[in-house]
C-alpha positions as CSV (number, residue, x, y, z in Angstrom):
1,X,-5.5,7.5,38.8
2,X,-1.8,7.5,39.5
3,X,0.8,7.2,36.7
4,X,4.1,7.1,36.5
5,X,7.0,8.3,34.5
6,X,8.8,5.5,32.2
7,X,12.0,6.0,29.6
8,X,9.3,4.6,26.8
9,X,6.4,7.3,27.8
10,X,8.0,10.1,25.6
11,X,8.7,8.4,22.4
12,X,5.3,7.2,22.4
13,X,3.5,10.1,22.7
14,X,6.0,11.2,19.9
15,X,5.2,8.3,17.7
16,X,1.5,8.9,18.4
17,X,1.6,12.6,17.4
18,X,3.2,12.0,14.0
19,X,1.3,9.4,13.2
20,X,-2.1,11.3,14.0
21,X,-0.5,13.9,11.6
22,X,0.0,12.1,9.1
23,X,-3.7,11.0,9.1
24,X,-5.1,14.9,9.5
25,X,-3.1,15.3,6.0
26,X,-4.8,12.5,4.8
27,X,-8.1,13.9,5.5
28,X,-6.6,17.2,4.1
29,X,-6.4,15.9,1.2
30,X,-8.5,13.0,0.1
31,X,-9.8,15.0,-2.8
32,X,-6.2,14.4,-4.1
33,X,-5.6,11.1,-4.1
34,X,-8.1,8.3,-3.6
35,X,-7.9,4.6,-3.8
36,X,-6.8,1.5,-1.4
37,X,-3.5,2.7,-1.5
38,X,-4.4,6.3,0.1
39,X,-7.2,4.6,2.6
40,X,-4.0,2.1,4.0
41,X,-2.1,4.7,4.8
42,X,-4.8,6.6,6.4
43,X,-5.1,2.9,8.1
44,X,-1.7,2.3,9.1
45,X,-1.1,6.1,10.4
46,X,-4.6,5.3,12.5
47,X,-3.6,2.0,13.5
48,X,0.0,3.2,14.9
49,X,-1.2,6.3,16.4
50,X,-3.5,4.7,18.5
51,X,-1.0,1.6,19.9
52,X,1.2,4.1,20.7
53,X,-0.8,6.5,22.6
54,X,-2.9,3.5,24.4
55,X,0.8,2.1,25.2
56,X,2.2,5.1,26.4
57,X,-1.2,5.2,29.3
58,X,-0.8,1.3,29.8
59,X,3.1,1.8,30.8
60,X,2.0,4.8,33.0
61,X,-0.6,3.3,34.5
62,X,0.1,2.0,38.0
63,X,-3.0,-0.2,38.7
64,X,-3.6,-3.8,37.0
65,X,-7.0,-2.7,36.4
66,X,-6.1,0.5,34.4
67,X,-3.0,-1.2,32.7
68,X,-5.6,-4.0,31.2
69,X,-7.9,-1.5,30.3
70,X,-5.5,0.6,28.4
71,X,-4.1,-2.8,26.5
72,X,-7.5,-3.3,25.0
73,X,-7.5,0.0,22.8
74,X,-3.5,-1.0,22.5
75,X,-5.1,-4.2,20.7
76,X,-7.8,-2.0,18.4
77,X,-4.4,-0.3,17.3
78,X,-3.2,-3.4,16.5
79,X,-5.9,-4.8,14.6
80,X,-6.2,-1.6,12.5
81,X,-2.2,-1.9,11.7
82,X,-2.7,-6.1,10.7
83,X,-4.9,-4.8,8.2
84,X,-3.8,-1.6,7.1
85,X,-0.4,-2.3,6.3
86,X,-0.3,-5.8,4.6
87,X,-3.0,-3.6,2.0
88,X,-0.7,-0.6,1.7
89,X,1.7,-3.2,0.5
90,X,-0.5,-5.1,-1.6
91,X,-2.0,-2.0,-3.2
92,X,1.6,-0.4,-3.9
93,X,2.7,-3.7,-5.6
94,X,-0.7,-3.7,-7.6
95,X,-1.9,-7.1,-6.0
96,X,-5.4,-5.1,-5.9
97,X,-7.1,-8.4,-6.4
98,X,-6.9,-9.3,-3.0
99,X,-8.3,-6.1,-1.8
100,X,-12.0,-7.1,-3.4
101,X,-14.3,-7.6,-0.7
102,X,-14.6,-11.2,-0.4
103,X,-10.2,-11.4,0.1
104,X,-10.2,-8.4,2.1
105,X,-12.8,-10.0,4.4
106,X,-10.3,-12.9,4.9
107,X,-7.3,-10.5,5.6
108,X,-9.5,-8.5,8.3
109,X,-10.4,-12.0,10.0
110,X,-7.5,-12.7,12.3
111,X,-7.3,-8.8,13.2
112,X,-10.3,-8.5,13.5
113,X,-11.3,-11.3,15.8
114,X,-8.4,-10.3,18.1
115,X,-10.0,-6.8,18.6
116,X,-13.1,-8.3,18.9
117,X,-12.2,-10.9,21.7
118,X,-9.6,-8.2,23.3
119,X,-12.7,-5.7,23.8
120,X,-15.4,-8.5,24.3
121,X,-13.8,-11.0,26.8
122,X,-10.9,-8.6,28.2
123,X,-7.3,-9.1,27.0
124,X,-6.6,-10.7,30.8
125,X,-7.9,-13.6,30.0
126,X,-7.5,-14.5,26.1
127,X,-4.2,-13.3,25.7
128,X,-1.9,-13.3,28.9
129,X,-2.1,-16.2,31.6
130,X,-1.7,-14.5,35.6
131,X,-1.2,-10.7,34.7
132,X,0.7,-8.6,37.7
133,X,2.5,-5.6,37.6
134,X,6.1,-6.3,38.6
135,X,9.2,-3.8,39.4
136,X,11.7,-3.4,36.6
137,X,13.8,-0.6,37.1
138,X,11.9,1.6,39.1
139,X,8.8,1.1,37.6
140,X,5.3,-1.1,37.0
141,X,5.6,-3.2,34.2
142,X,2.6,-5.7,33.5
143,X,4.4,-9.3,33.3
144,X,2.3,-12.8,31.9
145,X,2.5,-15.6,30.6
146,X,1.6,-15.7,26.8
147,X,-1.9,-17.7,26.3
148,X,-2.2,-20.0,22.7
149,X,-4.3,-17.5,21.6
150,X,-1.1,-14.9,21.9
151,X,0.7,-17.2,20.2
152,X,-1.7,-17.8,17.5
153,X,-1.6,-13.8,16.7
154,X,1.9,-13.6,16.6
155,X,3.1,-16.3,14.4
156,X,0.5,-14.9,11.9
157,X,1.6,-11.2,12.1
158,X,5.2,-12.5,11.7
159,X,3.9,-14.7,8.8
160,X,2.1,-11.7,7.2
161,X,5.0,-9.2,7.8
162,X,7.3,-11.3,6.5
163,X,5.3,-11.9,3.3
164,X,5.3,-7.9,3.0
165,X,8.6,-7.9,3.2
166,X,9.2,-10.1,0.5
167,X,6.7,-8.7,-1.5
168,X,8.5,-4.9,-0.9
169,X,12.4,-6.5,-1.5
170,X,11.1,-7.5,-4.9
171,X,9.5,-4.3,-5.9
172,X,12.9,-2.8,-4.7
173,X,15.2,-5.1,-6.8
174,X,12.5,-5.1,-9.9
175,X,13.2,-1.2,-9.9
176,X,15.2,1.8,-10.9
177,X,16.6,4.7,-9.6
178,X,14.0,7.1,-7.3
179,X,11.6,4.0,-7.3
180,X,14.3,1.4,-5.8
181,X,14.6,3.6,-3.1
182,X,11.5,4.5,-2.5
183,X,10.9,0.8,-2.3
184,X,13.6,0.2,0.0
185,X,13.0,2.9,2.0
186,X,9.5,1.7,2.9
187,X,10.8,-1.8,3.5
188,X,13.1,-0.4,6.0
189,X,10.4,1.8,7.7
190,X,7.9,-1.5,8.1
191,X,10.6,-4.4,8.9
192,X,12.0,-1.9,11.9
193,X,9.6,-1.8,14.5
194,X,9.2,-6.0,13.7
195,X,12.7,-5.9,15.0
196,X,12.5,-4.2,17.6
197,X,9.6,-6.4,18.6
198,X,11.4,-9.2,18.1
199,X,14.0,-7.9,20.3
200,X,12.3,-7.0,22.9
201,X,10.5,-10.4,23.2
202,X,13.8,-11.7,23.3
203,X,14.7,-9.6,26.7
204,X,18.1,-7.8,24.6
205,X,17.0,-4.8,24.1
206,X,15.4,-3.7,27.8
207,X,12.8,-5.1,30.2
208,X,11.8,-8.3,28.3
209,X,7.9,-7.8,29.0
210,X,8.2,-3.9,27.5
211,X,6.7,-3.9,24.2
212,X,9.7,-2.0,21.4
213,X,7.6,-2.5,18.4
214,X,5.1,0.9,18.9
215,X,8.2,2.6,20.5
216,X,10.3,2.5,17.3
217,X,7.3,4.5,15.2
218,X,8.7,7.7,16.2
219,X,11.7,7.1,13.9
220,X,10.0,5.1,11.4
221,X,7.2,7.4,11.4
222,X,9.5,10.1,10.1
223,X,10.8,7.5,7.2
224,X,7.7,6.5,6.3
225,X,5.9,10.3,6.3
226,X,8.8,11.3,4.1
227,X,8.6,8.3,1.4
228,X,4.9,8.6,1.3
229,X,4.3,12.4,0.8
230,X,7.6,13.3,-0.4
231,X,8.4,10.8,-2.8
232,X,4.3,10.9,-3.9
233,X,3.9,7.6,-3.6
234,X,0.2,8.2,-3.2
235,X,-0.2,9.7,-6.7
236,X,0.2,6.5,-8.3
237,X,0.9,3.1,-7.4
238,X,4.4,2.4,-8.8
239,X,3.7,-1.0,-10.3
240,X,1.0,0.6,-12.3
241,X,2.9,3.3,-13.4
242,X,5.5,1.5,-14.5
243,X,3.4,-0.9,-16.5
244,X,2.0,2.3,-18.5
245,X,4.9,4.7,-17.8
246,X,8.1,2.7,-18.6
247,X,6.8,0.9,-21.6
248,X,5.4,4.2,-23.8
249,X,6.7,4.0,-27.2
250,X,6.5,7.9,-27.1
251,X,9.1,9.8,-24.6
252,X,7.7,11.5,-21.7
253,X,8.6,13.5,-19.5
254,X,7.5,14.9,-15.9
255,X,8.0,18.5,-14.1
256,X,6.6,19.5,-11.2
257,X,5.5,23.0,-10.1
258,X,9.2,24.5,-9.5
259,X,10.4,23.6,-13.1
260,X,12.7,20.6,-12.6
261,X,12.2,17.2,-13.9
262,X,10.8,14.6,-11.5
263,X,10.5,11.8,-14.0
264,X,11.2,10.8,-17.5
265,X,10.9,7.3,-19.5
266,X,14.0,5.5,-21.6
267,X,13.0,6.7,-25.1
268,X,13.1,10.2,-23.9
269,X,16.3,9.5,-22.2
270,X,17.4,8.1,-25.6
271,X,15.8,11.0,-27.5
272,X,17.1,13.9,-25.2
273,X,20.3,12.9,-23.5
274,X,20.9,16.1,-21.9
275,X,17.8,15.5,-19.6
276,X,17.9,14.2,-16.3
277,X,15.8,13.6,-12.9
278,X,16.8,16.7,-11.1
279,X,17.8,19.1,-13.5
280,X,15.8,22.1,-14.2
281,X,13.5,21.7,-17.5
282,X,14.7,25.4,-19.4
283,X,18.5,24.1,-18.4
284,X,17.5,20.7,-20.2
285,X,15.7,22.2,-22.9
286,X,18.0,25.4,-23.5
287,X,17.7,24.3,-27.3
288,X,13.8,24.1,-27.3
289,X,12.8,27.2,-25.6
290,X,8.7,26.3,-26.6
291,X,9.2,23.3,-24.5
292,X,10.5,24.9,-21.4
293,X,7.1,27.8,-21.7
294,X,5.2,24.8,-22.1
295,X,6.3,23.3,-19.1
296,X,6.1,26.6,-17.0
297,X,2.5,27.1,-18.3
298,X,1.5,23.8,-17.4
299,X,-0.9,24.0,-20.1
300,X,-3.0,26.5,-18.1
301,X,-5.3,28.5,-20.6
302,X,-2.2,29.5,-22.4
303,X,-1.0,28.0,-26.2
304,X,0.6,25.4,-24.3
305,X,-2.6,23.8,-24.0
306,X,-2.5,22.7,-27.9
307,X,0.0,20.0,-29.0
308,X,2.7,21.7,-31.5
309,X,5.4,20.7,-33.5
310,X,9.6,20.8,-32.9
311,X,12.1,19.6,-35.1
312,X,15.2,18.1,-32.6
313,X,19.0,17.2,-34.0
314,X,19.6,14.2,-31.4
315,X,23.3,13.6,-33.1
316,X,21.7,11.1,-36.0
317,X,19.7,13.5,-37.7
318,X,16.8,15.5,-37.7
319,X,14.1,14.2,-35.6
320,X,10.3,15.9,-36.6
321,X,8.7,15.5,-33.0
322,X,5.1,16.6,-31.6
323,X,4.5,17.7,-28.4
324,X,1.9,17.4,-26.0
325,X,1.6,19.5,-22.9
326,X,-0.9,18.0,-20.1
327,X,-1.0,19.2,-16.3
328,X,-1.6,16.7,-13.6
329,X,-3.6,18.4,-10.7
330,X,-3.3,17.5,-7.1
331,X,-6.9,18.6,-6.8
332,X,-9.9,19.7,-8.7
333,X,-8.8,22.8,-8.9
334,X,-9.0,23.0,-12.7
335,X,-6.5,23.3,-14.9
336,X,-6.1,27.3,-14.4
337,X,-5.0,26.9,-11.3
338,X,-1.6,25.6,-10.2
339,X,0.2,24.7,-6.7
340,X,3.2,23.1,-5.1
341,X,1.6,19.5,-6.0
342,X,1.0,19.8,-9.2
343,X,3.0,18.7,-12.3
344,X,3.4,18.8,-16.2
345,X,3.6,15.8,-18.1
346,X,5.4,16.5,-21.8
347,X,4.9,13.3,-24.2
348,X,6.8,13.9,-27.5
349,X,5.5,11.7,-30.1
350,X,8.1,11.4,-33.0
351,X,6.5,11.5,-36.1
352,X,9.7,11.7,-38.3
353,X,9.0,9.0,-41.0
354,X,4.9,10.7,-41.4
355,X,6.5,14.0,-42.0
356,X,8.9,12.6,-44.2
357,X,6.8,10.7,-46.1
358,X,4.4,13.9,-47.0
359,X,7.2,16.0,-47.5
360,X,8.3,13.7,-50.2
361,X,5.0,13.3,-51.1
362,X,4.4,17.2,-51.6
363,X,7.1,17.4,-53.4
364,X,6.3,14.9,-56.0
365,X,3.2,16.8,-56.7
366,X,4.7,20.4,-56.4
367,X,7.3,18.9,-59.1
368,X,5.4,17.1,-61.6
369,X,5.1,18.6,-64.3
370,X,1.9,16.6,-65.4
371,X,-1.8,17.0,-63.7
372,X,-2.6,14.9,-60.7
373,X,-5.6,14.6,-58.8
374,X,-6.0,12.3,-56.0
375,X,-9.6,10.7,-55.3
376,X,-11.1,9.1,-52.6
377,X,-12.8,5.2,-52.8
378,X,-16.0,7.4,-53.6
379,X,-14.9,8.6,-56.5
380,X,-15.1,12.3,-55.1
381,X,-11.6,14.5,-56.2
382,X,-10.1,15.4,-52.4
């Protein structure tokens, strides 16, 4: 078979090679996160590692035959990536109802029955009408005219993309700080290569039959890669988290492995004000030193693993707090062991108006000068 060299060739393989990394760390590691949101992005870095590598052989390919037969594993990519990435989205905004068999069985059946007639009947003749390669600036390029059944497809990606979209632009606006971004971020890295697509149907952005969207995962590959395992967005999915997270009565707080704080709540920004994302935990808790050793055991077999008491002057009074040290593992390591991935979650509980109350209380007895005796509903002396 001969090929040929093309400007796009390159960038594809790129985009394929990242993507195919990203899913090796995702078999890596699925003992450390598991769910629908870990098995979508395993999905979508499948699904777009696969279009682009099949894309890069169809545009170097310099036979029909070969450029139709590279399209159809082009069109498995595709169907992986219409599934996988509409239930990344779903299962970061915690729409997990829709991933339930009998839901997801409806959002596999477009994608799914393109693949299926793509591999079955041939992609020549249910998606482009009189195929032929055709010169465009010094090399093949496979020209057609789109079928109904093309159509069909791409009005409902668009549809679904858009959807995502909107679903991600509202998780973006609906939070704060490191999850806005993260948000955003992602929103950015799956509306790109729809634009390019877009813009390369349109015939502004080079040859009008060269497809841009698999092209522009080398950059959003790298955006994507860095949200996703960077910003951990695998741990948890942020919706969830900040049902349970944001509204805790108690304050919490989260460091990772190095000592600095990753994540904290608004009563413990209330409670200490001196604490912030990014600051390192002994700097933010120079006037508890038992909460920075806590932190830096991780509750790892030392005292840390037992919840203790501090006492905490937040500007309007003494505050009687209790502490509770609890390491999250990014494996099954065991709590004695520690890496880069793991973190310390520190949930003060204040108990101010308990200790209080028994203060006063023992001091009522330790004061009275007459004999008291306290009994239980049994009638027993406690």
């Amino acid at each position: 078979m001969v090929w040929q060299p093309t400007p796009y060739t390159a960038p594809l393989l790129v985009a394929a090679l990242a993507a195919f990394s990203f899913a090796a760390y995702g078999a890596a590691n699925r003992r450390r996160a598991d769910g629908p949101l870990f098995r979508a992005f395993v999905g979508i870095a499948l699904g777009s590692g696969l279009w682009s590598l099949a894309y890069a052989a169809q545009l170097s390919a310099t036979d029909l035959g070969a450029t139709l037969l590279w399209n159809q594993f082009a069109w498995v990519g595709i169907g992986v990536l219409g599934v996988a990435w509409p239930a990344f989205v779903l299962a970061y905004v915690d729409r997990t109802a829709w991933l339930r068999p009998r839901r997801f069985a409806l959002l596999c059946l477009v994608p799914g029955a393109a693949v299926c007639g793509a591999l079955l009947l041939g992609p020549g003749s249910l998606f482009y009408r009189a195929p032929a390669l055709a010169d465009v600036g010094g090399y093949l390029v496979m020209e057609y005219d789109p079928t109904p059944a093309l159509l069909g497809f791409a009005a409902y990606s668009y549809a679904v993309n858009l959807l995502t979209f909107a679903a991600l632009g509202r998780a973006a606006l609906g939070r704060e700080d490191r999850r806005r971004r993260q948000a955003a971020l992602l929103l950015v890295a799956g509306a790109a290569p729809v634009a390019a697509g877009v813009a390369g149907v349109a015939g502004v952005a080079g040859p009008r039959f060269v497809d841009l969207t698999p092209i522009t995962f080398a950059a959003t590959s790298g955006a994507f890669g860095w949200v996703v395992l960077r910003q951990r967005v695998l741990d948890i999915s942020p919706v969830a988290r900040d049902a349970v997270f944001t509204n805790l009565a108690d304050a919490v707080v989260v460091v990772d492995a190095t000592g600095g704080v990753v994540d904290l709540n608004e009563p413990a920004k209330r409670l200490f004000p001196s604490v912030a994302v990014g600051c390192d935990v002994a700097e933010a808790f120079s006037f508890a030193p038992a909460v920075a050793e806590a932190a830096a055991g991780g509750g790892g077999g030392g005292p840390s693993e037992t919840e203790f008491r501090l006492t905490h002057d937040g500007g309007g009074g003494h505050r009687f707090l209790t502490v509770s040290v609890h390491t999250v593992a990014g494996d099954d390591r065991g709590a004695g062991a520690r890496d880069a991935g793991d973190g310390t979650v520190l949930l003060f509980r204040d108990v101010t108006e308990r200790e209080t109350l028994e203060r006063r209380y023992r001091t009522l007895i330790e004061k009275s000068p007459n004999v008291v005796a306290v009994c239980g509903t049994d009638g027993l002396v406690r």
